[in-house]
C-alpha positions as CSV (number, residue, x, y, z in Angstrom):
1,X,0.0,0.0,0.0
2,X,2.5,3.1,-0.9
3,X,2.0,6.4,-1.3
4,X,-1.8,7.3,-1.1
5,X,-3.2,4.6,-3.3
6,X,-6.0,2.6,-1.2
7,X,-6.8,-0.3,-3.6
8,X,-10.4,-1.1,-3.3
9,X,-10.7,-4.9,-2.7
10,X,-8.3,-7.7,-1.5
11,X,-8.4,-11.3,-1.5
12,X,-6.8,-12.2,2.1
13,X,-5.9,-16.1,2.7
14,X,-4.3,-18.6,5.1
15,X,-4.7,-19.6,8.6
16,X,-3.0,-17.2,10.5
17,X,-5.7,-14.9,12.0
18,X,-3.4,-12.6,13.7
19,X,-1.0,-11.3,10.9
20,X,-3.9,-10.8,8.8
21,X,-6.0,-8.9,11.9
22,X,-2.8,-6.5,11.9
23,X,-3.1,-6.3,7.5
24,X,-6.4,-5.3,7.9
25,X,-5.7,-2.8,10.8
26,X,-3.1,-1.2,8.7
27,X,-5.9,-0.4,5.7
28,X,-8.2,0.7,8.4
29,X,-5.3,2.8,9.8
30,X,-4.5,4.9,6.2
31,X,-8.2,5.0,5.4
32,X,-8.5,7.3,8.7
33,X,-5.3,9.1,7.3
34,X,-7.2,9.5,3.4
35,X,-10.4,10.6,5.3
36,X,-9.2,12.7,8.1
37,X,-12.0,10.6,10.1
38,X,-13.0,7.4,11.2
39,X,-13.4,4.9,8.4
40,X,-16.9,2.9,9.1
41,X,-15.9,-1.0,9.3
42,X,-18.3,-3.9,8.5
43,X,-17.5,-7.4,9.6
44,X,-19.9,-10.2,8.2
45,X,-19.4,-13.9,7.9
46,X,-20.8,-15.9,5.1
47,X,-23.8,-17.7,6.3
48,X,-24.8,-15.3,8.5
49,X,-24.6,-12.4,5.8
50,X,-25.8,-12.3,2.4
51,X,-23.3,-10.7,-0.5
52,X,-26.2,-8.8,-1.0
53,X,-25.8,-7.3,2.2
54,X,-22.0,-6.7,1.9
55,X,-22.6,-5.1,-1.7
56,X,-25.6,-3.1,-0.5
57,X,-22.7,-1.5,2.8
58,X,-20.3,-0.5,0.0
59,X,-22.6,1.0,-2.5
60,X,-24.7,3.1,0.2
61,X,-22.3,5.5,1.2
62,X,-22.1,6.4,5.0
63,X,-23.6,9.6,6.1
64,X,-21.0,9.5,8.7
65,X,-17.7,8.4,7.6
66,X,-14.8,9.5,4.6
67,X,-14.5,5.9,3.7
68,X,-16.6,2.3,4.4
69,X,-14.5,-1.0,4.7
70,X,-16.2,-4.4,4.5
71,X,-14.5,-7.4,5.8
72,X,-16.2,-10.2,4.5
73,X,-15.3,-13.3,6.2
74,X,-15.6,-17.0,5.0
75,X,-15.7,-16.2,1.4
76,X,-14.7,-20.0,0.6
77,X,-18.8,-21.1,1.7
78,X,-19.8,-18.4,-0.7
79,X,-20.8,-21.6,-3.4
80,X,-24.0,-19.6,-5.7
81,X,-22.5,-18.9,-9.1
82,X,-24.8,-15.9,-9.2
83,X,-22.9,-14.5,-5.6
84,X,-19.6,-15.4,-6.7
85,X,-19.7,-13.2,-10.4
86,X,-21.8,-10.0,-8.2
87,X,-18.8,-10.0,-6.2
88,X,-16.7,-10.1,-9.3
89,X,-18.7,-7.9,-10.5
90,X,-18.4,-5.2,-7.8
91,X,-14.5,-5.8,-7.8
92,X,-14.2,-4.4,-11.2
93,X,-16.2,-1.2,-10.9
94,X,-15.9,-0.8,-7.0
95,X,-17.2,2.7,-5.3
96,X,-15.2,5.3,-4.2
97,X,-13.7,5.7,-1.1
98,X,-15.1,1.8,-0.1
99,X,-12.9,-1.3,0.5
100,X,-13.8,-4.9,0.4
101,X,-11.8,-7.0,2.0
102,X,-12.7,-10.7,1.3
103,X,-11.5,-13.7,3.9
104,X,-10.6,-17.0,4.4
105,X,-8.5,-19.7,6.1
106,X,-8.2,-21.8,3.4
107,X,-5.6,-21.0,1.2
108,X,-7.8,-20.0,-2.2
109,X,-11.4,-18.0,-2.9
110,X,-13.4,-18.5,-5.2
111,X,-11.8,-19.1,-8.9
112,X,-13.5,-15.8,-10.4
113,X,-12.5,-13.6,-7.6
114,X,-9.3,-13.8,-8.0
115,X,-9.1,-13.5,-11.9
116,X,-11.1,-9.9,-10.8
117,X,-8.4,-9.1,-7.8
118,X,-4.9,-8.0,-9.1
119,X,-2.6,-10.6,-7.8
120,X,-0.4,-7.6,-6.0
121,X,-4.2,-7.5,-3.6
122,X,-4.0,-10.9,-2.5
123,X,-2.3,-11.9,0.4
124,X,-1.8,-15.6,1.9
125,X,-1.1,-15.5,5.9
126,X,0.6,-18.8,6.3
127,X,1.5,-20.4,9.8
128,X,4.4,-19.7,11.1
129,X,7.5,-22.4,11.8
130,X,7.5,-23.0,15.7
131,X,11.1,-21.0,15.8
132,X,9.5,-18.0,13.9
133,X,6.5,-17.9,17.2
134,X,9.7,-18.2,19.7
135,X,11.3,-15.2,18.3
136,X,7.6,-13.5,17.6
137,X,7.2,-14.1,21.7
138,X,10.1,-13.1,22.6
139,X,9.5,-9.7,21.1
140,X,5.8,-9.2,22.0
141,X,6.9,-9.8,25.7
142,X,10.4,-7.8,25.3
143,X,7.6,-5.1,24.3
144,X,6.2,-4.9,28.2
145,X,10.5,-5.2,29.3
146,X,9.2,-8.9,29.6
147,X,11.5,-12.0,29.3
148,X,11.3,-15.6,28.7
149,X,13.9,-18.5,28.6
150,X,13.4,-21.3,26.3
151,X,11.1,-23.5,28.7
152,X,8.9,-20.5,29.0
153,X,8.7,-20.4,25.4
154,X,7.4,-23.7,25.2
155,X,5.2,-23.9,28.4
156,X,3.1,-21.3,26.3
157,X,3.1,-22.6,23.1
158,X,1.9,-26.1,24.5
159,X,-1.0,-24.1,26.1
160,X,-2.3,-21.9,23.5
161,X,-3.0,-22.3,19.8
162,X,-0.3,-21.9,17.0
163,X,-1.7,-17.7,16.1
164,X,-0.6,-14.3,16.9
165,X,-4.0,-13.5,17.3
166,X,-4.4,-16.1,20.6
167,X,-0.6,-15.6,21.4
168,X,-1.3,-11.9,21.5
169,X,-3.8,-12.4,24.4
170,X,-1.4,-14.6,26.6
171,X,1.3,-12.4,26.3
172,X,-1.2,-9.6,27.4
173,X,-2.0,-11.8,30.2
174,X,1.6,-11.9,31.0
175,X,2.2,-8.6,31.0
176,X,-0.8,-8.2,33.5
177,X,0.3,-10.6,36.1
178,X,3.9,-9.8,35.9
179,X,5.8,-6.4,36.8
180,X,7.8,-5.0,34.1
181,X,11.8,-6.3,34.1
182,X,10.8,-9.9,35.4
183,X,11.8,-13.0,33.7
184,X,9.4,-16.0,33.5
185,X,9.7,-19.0,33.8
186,X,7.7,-22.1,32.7
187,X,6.2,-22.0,36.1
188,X,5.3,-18.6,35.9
189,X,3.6,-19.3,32.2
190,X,1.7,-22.4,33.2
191,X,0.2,-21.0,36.1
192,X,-1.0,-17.4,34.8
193,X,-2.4,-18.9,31.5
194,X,-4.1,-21.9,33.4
195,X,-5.3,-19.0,35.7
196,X,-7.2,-17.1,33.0
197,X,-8.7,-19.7,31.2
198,X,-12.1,-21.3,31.2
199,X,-12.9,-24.5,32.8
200,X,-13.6,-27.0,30.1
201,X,-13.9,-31.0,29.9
202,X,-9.3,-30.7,30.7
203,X,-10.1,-28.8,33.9
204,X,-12.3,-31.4,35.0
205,X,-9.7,-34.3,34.2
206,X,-7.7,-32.3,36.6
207,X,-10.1,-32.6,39.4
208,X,-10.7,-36.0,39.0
209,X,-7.3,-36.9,38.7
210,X,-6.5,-35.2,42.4
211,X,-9.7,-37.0,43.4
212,X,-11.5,-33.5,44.2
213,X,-15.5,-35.0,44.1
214,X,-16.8,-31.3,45.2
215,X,-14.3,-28.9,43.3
216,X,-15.1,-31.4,40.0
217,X,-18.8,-31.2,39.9
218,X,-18.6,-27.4,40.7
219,X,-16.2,-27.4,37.2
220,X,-18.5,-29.8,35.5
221,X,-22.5,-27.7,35.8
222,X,-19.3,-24.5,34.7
223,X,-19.1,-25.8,31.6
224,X,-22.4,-27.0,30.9
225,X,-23.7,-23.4,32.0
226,X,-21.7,-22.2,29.9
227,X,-21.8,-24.1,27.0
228,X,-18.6,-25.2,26.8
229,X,-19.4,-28.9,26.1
230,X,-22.1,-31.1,25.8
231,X,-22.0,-34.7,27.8
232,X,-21.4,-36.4,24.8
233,X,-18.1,-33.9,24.1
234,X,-17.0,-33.5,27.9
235,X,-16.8,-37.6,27.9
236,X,-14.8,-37.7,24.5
237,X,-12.3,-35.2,26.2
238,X,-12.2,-37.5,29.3
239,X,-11.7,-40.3,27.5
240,X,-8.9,-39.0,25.8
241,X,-7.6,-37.9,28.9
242,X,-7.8,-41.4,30.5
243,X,-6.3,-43.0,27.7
244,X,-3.4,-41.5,27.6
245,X,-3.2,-42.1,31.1
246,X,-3.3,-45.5,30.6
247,X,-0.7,-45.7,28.0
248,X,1.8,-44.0,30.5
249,X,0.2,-45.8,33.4
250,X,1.4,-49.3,31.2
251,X,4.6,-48.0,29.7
252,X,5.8,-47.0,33.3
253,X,4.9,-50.3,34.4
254,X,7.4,-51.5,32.3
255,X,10.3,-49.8,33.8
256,X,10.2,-46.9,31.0
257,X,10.9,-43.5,32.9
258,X,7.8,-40.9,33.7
259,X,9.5,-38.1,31.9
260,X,10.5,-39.9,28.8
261,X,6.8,-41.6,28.2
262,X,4.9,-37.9,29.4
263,X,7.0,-36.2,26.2
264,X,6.4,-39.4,23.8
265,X,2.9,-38.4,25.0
266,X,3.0,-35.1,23.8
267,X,2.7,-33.8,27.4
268,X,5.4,-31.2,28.0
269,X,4.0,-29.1,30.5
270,X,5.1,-29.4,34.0
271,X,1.7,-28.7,35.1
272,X,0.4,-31.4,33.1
273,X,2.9,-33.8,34.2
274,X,1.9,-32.6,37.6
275,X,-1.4,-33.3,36.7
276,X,-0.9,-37.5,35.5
277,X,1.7,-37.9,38.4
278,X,-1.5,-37.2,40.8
279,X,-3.9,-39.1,38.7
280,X,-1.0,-42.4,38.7
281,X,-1.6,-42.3,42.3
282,X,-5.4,-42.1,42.6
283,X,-5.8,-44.7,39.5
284,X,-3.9,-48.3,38.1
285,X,-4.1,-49.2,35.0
286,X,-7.1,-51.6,36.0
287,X,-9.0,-48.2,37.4
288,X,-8.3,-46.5,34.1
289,X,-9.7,-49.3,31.7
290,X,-12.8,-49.7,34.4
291,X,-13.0,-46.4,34.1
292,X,-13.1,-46.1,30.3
293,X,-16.1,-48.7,30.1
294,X,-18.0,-46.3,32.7
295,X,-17.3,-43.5,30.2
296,X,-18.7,-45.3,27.4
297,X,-21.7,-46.6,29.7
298,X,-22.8,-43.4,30.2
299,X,-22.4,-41.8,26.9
300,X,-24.2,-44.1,25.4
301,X,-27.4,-43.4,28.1
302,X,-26.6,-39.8,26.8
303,X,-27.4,-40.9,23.4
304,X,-30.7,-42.9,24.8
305,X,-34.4,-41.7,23.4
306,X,-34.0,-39.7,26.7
307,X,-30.5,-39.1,27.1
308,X,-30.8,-35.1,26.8
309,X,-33.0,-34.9,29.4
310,X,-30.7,-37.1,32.2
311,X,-27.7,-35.6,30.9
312,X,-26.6,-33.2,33.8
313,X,-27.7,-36.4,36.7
314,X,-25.7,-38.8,34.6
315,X,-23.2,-37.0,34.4
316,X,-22.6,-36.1,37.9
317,X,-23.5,-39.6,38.7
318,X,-20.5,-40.6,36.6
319,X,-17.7,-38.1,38.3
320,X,-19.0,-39.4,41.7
321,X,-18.2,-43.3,40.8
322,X,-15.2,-42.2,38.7
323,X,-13.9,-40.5,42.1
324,X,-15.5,-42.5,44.7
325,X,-15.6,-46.2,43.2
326,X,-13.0,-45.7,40.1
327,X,-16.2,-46.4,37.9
328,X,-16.8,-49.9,38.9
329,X,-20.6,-49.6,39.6
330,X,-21.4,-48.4,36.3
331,X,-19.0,-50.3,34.2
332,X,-20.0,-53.7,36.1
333,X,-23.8,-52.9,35.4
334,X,-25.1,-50.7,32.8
335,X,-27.1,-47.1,34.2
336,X,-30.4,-49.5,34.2
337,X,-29.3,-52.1,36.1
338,X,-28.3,-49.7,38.9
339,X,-32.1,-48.8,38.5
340,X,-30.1,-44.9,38.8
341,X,-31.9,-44.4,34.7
342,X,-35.0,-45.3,33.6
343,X,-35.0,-48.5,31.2
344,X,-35.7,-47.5,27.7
């Protein structure tokens, strides 16, 4: 984008959120320069908005602002022919003073979009190599007179997706719980970004896995208030969580070293090793594969004609016998049996 020039639409593709949010900043940022005012910005997703609607923001022109910018996310689940050429359309005899900036995270938009987009106005974001975010970190938290060693480094990238965009926000949660000159350690990561983040189906492994029976149904009706899960997706994640439990539980067993089998495992984190050193002591490897078959007893009475309508009991019932009886009630006798659901 030199000298004044504003071109009117761009084609903006890849995965990494965060480098393009900072693109599309920067055209908002020298619109307000061009207009001496604040440009009015659109953001609709495909699905929810029409390109109907997006055309109808950039040919009505604001009573309020210099310039209008339309962010139209999603482009790639724009699939009518008839959509796809009135975009093309627009692109080749655009308003004045208007930008349309079209979105996805896919790495291509529709074919005749960008035959109508110069190529020098589209843009792929791709991922960046795990050495690139180290460096990237490193200078977002040098920003706040921030530092991190190596282990810190990783702590956070094993605890928060692969983009600026979410790597941003933990280093802003960093900066917030830290004073300025300090140097963090893994510790220090782990535990502030643990802090600020919602329980979900993980947060209840790690209740159950210090054998916490209150503190793990207070986590569980959290994330069902807030929507963070359904039974049937809270039980996947716990299953997940138990089986790789069990393949550390067995490799262990066999004289292979906790540390070695947790990074085999993926599981880096000292806080997550923590986490399966407390749950080795609460459950054997019988425990775990008891308690697997109690996971899969009650998901499928979650599935049952009236599943939805149990789903909270059940699934307090089957925390409580996970924690109290390592889920041998329910996985030696089905939910009927126990006469604790009604038979269907």
């Amino acid at each position: 984008m030199a000298g004044q020039r504003l071109p009117p639409a761009w084609i903006l593709t890849g995965p990494e959120i965060g480098l393009k949010e900072s693109f599309v900043a920067d055209i908002v940022a020298k619109a307000r320069k061009l207009g001496g005012d604040e440009p009015e910005l659109h953001r609709l997703y495909a699905g929810d908005a029409t390109v109907a609607d997006a055309l109808a923001l950039l040919r009505n022109a604001s009573l309020f602002a210099s310039w209008v910018i339309v962010e139209f996310r999603n482009i790639d689940q724009v699939d009518l022919k008839a959509d796809i050429d009135a975009l093309a359309k627009y692109c080749a005899a655009p308003s004045e003073q208007t930008v349309l900036i079209l979105e996805t995270e896919g790495y291509s938009a529709p074919k005749p979009l960008e035959k109508a987009i110069p190529s020098d106005c589209r843009k792929t974001f791709f991922e960046m190599f795990e050495s690139e975010l180290a460096g990237w970190i490193r200078r977002e938290l040098g920003s706040e007179e921030l530092s991190a060693g190596s282990e810190a480094v990783e702590a956070l990238l094993e605890l928060v997706p692969h983009d600026t965009a979410s790597l941003r926000a933990a280093c802003l949660i960093l900066s917030s719980s830290f004073a300025r000159g300090s140097a963090l350690s893994a510790e220090d990561v782990e535990a502030a970004i643990l802090r600020s983040k919602p329980e979900d189906a993980f947060s209840l492994f790690d209740r159950i896995s210090q054998g916490e029976l209150e503190t793990a149904l207070e986590v569980l009706d959290s994330v069902l208030d807030a929507r963070r899960g359904d039974g049937n997706q809270i039980i996947a994640a716990l299953i997940w969580s138990f089986r790789r439990l069990g393949r550390i539980s067995g490799a262990v067993s066999l004289g292979e070293r906790f540390d070695e089998v947790c990074l085999r495992e993926q599981a880096r984190s000292k806080t997550v090793q923590r986490q399966l050193r407390a749950a080795l002591r609460h459950y054997t490897s019988e425990d775990i594969r008891t308690i697997i078959v109690a996971l899969s007893e009650t998901e499928a009475a979650i599935r049952g004609p009236l599943g939805s309508a149990f789903e909270r009991q059940l699934l307090h019932l089957l925390i409580t016998s996970i924690i109290t009886e390592k889920g041998r009630g329910l996985a030696a006798a089905g939910w009927s049996e126990r006469g604790l659901y009604p038979q269907f």
